[in-house]
C-alpha positions in Angstrom: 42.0 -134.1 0.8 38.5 -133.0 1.8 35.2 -134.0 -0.1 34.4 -131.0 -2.2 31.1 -130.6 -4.5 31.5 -128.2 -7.6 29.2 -125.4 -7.1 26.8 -126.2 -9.9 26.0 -129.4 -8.1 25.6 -127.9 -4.8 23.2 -125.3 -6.2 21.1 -128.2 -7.2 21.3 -130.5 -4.1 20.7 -127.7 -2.1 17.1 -126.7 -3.4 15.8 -130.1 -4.2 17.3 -130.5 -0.4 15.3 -127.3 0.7 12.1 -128.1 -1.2 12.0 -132.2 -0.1 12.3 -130.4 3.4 9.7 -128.0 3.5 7.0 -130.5 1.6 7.9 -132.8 4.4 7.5 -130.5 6.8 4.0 -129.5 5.5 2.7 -133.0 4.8 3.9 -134.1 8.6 2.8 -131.1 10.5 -0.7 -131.1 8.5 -0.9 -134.8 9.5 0.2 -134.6 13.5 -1.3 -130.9 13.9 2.3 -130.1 15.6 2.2 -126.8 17.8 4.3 -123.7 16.1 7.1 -124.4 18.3 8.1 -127.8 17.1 7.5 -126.2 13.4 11.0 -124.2 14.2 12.9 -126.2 16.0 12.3 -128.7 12.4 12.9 -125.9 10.3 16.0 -124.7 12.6 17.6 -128.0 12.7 16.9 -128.9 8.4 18.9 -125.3 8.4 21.9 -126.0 10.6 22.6 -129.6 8.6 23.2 -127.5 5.5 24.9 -124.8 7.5 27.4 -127.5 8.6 28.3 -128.6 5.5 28.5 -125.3 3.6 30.9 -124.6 6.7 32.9 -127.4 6.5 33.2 -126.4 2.5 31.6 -130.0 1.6 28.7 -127.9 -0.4 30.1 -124.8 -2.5 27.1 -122.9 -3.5 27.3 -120.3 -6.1 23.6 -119.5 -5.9 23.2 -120.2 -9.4 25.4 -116.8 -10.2 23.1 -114.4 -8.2 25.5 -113.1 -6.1 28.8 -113.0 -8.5 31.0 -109.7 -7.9 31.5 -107.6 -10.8 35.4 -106.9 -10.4 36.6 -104.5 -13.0 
């Protein structure tokens, strides 16, 4: 039995996730003055930890119902 988050859920960890990331990112990179470079290789690797989970179907997102089929 794998660890499965209901997609509701997983919309909501995913953008406070997202947005905890990127106001960390700002707040560091305004502190350090890191070069552009290290600025993607962050952003690349806060991107591939929520890659790897969707991938291993840990996080379900739904996007909030954006992207739902209309199946007649």
């Amino acid at each position: 039995m794998k660890f499965r988050i209901n997609p509701l859920t997983s919309d909501i960890l995913i953008s406070i996730y997202v947005l905890a990331t990127l106001y960390l990112r700002f707040k560091f990179e305004s502190e350090t003055y890191t070069s552009p470079m290290l600025s993607i290789v962050m952003g690349v690797c806060f991107v591939l930890i929520i890659w790897v989970l969707i991938k291993l179907k840990v996080l379900n997102p739904n996007w909030f119902g954006l992207l739902n089929s209309k199946k007649q």
